[in-house]
N, C-alpha and C positions, 0 to 999 in steps of 0.2 A: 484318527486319519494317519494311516503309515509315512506319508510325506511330509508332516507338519513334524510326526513325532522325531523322524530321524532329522530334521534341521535345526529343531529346538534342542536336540540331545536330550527327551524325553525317556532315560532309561527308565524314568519311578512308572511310568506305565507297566510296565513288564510284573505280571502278581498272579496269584493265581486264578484272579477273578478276570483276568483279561485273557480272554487262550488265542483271541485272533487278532491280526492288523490289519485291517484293509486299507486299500487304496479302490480309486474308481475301477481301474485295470483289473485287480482279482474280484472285485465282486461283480463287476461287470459277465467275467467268465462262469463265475456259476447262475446266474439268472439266463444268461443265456442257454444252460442246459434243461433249463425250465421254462421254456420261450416267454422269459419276459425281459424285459429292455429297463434302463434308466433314461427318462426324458425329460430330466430336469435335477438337476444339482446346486447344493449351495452351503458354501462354506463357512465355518463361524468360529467364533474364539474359547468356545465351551472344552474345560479341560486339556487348555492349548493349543487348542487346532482339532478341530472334525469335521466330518461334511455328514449333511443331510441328502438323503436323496428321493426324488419320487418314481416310481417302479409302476409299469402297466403288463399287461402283454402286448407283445410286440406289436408294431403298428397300428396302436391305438390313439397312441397321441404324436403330434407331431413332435420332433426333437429338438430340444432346445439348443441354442447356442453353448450356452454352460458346458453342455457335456462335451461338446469338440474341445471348449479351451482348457476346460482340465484337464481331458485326453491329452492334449499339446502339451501341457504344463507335466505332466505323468511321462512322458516320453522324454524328455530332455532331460528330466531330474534322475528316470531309471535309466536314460543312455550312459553312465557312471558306474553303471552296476560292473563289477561286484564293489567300484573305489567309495563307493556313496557310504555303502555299510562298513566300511575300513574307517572311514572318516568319521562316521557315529563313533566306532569304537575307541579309536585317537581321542575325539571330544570328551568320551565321558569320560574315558580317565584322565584327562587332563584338568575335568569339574571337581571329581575324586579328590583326586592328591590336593588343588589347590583348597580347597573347604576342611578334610582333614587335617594341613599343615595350620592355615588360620587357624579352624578351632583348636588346635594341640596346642600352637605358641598361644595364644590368650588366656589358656588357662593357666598354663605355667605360669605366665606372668600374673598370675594372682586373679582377672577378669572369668566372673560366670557366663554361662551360654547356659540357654535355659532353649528347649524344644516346644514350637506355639504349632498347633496342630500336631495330633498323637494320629494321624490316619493309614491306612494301609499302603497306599501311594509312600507315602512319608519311611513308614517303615524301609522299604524299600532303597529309600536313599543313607536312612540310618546305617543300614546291614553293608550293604555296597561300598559305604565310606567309611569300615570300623568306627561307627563312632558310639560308644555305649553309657553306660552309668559312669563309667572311670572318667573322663569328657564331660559329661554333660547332667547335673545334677538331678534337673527334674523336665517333664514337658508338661505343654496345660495344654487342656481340649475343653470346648463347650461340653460336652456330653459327659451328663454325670455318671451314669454307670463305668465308666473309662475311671473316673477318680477313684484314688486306691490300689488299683493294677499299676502294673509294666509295660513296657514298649515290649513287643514278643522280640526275642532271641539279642537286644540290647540292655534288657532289665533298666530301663530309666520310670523311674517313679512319676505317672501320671497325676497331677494336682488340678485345679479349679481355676478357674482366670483370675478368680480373686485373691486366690492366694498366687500366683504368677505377678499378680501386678504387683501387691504387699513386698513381696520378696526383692525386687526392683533389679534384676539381673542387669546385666551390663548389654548380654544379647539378648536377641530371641532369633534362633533357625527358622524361617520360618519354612515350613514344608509343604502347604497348601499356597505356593507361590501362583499358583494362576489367580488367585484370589487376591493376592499382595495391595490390589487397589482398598478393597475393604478393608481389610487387615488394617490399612495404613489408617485409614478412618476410625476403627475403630480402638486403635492403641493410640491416636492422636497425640494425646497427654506423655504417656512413654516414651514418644517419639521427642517432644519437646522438652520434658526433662532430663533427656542427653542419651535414653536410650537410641541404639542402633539395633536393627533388622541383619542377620546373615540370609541371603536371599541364594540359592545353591543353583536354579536353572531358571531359565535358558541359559544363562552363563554365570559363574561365581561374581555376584558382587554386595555390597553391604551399601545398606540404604540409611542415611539417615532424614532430618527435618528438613535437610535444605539438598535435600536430591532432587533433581530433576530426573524426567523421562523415567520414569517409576518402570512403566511396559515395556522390555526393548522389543522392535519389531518379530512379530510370531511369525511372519512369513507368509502368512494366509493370502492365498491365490485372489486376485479380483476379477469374480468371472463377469462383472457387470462392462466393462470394457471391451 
């Protein structure tokens, strides 16, 4: 959802498996050249922000509410335009530099950073943020055909969780940050033995055992009001 992504400063969306961003507004525009309408929307937190929507031909169903207050919520947020996309731009390099300066001074001063999800999103923020093998020694992925390989165009050695955990790095990137709630569950132990989280978006910050507010607010519209 093109409104969620540019508030969270979702650049890692941007891949080659993603060619388009909607909002209600542009999709709205091409269903209407195919006489069908949206008459019902709803927004959710999957991959940071998206909306669902349901599509008929035109006056078939009656139209919900949802769809006026996204319309509303679409219209205030594009009446910015072109400062909205200026201000994504501003954000992200400001996620950038801050995450590449952390990880650079840590390691000098002798601290590993290890990469926890090897994913195509992830990439994306690796390449964007120079950050490569020189940085970052290894990443671990659940998926074992990934173990053995490289991160493409950072060459970081892909490894096992189990050898991630063994290894006991000081960080872990993590790059499947919409996930960061399981993650957290699932590194529990890591997290209590003194390990820290580098968490890169929505905004740069490092999570450890006693963070609160793990989610900052995603922004997601409440069309239930």
């Amino acid at each position: 959802y093109l409104p969620t992504m540019l508030e969270q400063n979702g650049f890692d969306n941007v891949g080659h498996e993603h060619l388009t961003y909607y909002s209600l507004r542009t999709l709205s525009l091409l269903l209407t050249e195919s006489d069908l309408e949206i008459f019902d929307v709803e927004t959710n937190d999957v991959n940071g922000g998206s909306f669902r929507t349901y599509i008929s031909h035109k006056d078939r169903f009656p139209v919900n509410m949802s769809v006026s207050r996204l319309k509303d919520y679409e219209n205030k947020l594009f009446s910015r335009t072109p400062s909205i996309y200026k201000e994504f731009e501003k954000n992200v390099r400001r996620v950038s530099l801050q995450l590449r300066r952390f990880v650079a001074k840590e390691v000098e001063n002798g601290k590993r950073v290890y990469v926890y999800g090897a994913s195509t999103r992830g990439n994306t923020i690796l390449q964007y943020c120079k950050l490569d093998h020189h940085l970052i020694e290894k990443a671990t992925d659940a998926n074992p055909e990934k173990w053995g390989r490289t991160t493409p165009g950072t060459g970081i050695p892909i490894v096992s969780k189990d050898e991630a955990r063994r290894d006991n790095p000081d960080y872990f990137l993590v790059l499947p940050h919409h996930f960061l709630d399981e993650i957290i569950r699932q590194e529990s132990d890591y997290l209590h033995s003194g390990g820290e989280f580098i968490v890169p978006l929505p905004k740069f910050r490092i999570v450890t055992k006693d963070t609160k507010n793990l989610q900052p607010n995603l922004g997601l519209f409440d069309l239930s009001s």
